[in-house]
N, C-alpha and C positions, 0 to 999 in steps of 0.2 A: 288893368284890362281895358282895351277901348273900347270904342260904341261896335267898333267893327265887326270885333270878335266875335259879340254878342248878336249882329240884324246880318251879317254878311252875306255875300251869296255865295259864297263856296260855304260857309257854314253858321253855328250863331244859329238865334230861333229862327233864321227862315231857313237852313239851309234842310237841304232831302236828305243828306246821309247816304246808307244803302240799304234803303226799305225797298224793297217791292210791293209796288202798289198798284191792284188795279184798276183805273178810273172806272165811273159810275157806265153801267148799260144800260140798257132797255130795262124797266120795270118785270120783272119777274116773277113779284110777290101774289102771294095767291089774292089779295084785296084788287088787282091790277088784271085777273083772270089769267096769267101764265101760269107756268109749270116748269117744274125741275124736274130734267129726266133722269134715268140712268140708276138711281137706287131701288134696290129691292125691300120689304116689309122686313125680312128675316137678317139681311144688312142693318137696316133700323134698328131693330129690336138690338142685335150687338151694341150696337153703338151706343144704344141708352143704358144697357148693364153694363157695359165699362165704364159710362160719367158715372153712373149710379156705386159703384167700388168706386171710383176715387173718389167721391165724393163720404163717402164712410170714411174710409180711408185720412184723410184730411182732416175730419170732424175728429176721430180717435186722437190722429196728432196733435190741434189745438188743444184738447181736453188734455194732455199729459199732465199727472202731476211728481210731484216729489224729486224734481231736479236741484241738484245742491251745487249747481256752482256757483261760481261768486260774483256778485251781481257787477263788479269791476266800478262802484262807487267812487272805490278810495285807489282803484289801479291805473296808472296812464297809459299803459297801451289799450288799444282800439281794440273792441269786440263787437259782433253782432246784439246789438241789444234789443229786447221785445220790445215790441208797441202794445203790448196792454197796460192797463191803466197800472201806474208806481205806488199809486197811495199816498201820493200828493198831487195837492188842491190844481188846476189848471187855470193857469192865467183870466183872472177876473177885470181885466181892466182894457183899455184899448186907447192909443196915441194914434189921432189922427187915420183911426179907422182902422189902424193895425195893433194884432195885439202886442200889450206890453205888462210889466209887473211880472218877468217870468223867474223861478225861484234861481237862487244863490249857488248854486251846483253846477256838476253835467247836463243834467239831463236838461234842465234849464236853459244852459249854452244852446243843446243841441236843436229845442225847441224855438229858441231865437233866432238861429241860422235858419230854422225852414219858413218862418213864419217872412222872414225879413228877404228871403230870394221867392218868395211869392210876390210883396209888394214891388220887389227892385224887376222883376221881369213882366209886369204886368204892363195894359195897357194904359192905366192912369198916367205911368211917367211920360207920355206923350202929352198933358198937360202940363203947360208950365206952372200955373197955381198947386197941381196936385203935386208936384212934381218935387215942389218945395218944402212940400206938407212931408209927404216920404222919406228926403231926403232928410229931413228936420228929426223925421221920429225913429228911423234905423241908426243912423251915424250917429258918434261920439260928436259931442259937441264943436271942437276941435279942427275935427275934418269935414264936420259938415257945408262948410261955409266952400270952402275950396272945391269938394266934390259938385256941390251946387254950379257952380260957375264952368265947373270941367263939363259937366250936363246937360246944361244951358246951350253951352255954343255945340256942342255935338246932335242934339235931339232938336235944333232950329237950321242946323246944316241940308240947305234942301236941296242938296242933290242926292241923300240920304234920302229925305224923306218921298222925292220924286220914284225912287227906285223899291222905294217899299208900297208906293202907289198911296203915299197922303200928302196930302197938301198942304199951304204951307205953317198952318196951325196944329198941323198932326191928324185931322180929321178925314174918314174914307170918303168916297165919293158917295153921292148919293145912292141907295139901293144898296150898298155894302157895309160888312162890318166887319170892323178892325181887330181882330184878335192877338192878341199877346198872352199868353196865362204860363205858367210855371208849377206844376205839377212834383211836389216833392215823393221819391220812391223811398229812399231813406239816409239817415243822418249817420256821422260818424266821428266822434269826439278823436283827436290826434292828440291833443295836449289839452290838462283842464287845470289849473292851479285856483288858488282863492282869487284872484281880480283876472284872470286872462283865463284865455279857451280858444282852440284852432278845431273848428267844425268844419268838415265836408260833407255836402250835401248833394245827392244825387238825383238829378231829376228828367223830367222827361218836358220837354214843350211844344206849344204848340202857337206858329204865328204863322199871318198872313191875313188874306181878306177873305171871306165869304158875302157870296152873295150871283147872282148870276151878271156875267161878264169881267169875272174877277180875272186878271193877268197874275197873279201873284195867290193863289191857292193856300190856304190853310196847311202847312206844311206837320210832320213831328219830326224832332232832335234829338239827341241824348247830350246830358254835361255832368260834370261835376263840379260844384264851384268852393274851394274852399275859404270859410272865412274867418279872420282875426277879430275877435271880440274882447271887449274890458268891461269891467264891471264899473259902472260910471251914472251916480244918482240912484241907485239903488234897483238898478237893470242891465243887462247886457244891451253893446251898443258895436257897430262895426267899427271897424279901425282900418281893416284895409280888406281886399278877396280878389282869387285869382280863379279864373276858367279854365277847365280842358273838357275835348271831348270824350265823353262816353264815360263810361263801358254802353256799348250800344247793342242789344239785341237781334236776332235777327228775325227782321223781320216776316208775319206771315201773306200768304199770298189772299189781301181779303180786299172785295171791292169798296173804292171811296164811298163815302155816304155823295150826298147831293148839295149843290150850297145852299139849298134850305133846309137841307135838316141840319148842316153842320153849324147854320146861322140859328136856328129854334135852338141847338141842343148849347152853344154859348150864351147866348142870351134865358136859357132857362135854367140851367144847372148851375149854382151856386158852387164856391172855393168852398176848404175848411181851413178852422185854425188847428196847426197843430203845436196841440201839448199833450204831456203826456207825464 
């Protein structure tokens, strides 16, 4: 996959998709003294006993118990698998600030695909020191040396980075912030043998600049990226991964936030590791 696929303007994290989106209006909110016309108290009242059933509703579903099928361990086709905790220990260890040390299995694999298309879509790789460090702690040792140099010359291409509006260190202009993040929805083991595993992983992203005067907007995407892992030093490591887009939702009709709140809510809300 090139650098294209992934920062494009037809798609890739900056591309739009087909969200509809409303940009940001006039303040509205009652802190700002407006008003939202048009609903009535007895419309209200509907609308909060319907969240309120589905919301029961939902709770009863997570709560189910006594489901007996088979946890698909020891099966190689691909199932829906829960995200509640398996009843083994979660990666206690961390390379180069991502985690590593994840167990010998599926779940394992699957856990290193999400963790490892978090670091690979973030905005660190726009540092070349960190950039080294990442590529150092996902890849099999192998190919890390080659991917590196494929990285290098693609993420220092500044017509590239002209057109994502950083300069030519990778850095936004001043008053902006450069967001990249990768946001896993969920994982999907296709093949898991004792040393190899083909994980897909489905996420949602979000890149571009916040900040006021931004030309290039905070966008979201949909992908899947699947990828080839081996079992190498006693961790899953990538070996190769391919892109496509979507499954992409569709989207609702809701107004943008503001580029300071979309800049407070990057800069305040932390990623997670996932294992599981």
């Amino acid at each position: 996959m090139s650098l294209g696929d992934e920062h494009g303007n037809s798609g890739g994290y900056g591309g739009t998709g087909q969200t509809h989106t409303r940009l940001p209006e006039a303040d509205v909110s009652p802190y700002a003294g407006g008003r939202r016309g048009g609903r009535t108290s007895s419309r209200s009242l509907v609308t909060v006993v319907g969240v309120v059933v589905l919301l029961i509703a939902a709770i009863a579903f997570a709560n189910r118990g006594g489901d007996d099928s088979s946890t698909g361990e020891d099966d190689d086709s691909p199932k829906a698998a829960a995200t509640a905790p398996s009843g083994k220990k979660p990666v206690q260890s961390k390379e180069a600030g991502i985690p590593s040390g994840f167990a010998h299995n599926r779940q394992g694999a699957e856990s290193a695909a999400a963790n490892y298309s978090i670091a690979l879509g973030s905005a660190e790789l726009f540092n070349k020191d960190r950039r080294r460090e990442i590529v150092t702690a996902v890849y099999a040792p192998g190919i890390a040396a080659a991917r590196q140099a494929d990285l290098d010359r693609a993420y220092s291409n500044q017509e590239f980075l002209t057109n994502i509006g950083l300069d030519k260190d990778g850095k936004a202009p001043a008053g902006q912030t450069f967001v990249s993040r990768v946001v896993p929805v969920g994982t999907k083991a296709t093949k898991a043998t004792a040393d190899e595993a083909t994980v897909e992983v489905w996420y949602t992203s979000l890149f571009g600049l916040s900040g006021e005067g931004s030309t290039n907007p905070v966008t979201e995407s949909w992908y899947t990226t699947t990828y080839q892992l081996t079992w190498i030093d006693e961790d899953w490591k990538v070996t190769d991964f391919q892109q496509k887009d979507g499954p992409v939702p569709v989207g609702r009709d809701q107004k943008a936030s503001t580029a300071d709140d979309m800049t407070k809510a990057v800069e305040e809300f932390g990623g997670f590791t996932y294992a599981r």
